[in-house]
N, C-alpha and C positions, 0 to 999 in steps of 0.2 A: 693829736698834734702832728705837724708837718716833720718833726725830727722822728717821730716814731714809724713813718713810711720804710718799710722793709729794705728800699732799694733808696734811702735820702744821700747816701755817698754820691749818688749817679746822678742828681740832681742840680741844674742852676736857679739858684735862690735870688729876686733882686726885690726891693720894696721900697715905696718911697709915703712916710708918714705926714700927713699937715702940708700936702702941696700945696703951694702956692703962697703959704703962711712963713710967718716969722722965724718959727722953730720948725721947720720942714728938715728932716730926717731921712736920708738915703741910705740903705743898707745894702751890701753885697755878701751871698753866702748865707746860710746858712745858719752857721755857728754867729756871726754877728747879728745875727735879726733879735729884736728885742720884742717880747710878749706880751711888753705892758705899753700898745703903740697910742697915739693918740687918735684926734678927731675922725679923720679918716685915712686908712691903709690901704695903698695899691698894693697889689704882690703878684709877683709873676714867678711863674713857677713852669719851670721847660730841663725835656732830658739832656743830659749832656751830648756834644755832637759824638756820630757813631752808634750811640745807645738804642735808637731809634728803630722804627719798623722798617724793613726794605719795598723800597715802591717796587 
C-alpha cells in the first residue's frame, strides 16, 4: 500500500473516485484517501516540490 512507501511524508496524494457520477469522490492527501474506493479510481501520485531529481 501507498501509506507503506518508505518516503510517503514527501508525497502529494490527489484521487478522484466515480468521475463523472453521482457520488464522485475527490480526496486530497494521503491520510484522507479512502481504501474501499468505488467504480473507478484516478490517483496521482507526484513528490513534493524541491524533493525531486536536479535537471
Amino acid at each position: 500500500m501507498l501509506s507503506e512507501y518508505p518516503n510517503a511524508g514527501e508525497l502529494e496524494v490527489y484521487s478522484v473516485s466515480n468521475c463523472g457520477m453521482e457520488n464522485e469522490s475527490v480526496c486530497v492527501g494521503l491520510e484522507n484517501w479512502n481504501t474501499e474506493t468505488g467504480y473507478l479510481t484516478l490517483v496521482i501520485v507526484k513528490e513534493k516540490a524541491g524533493k525531486g531529481y536536479a535537471s
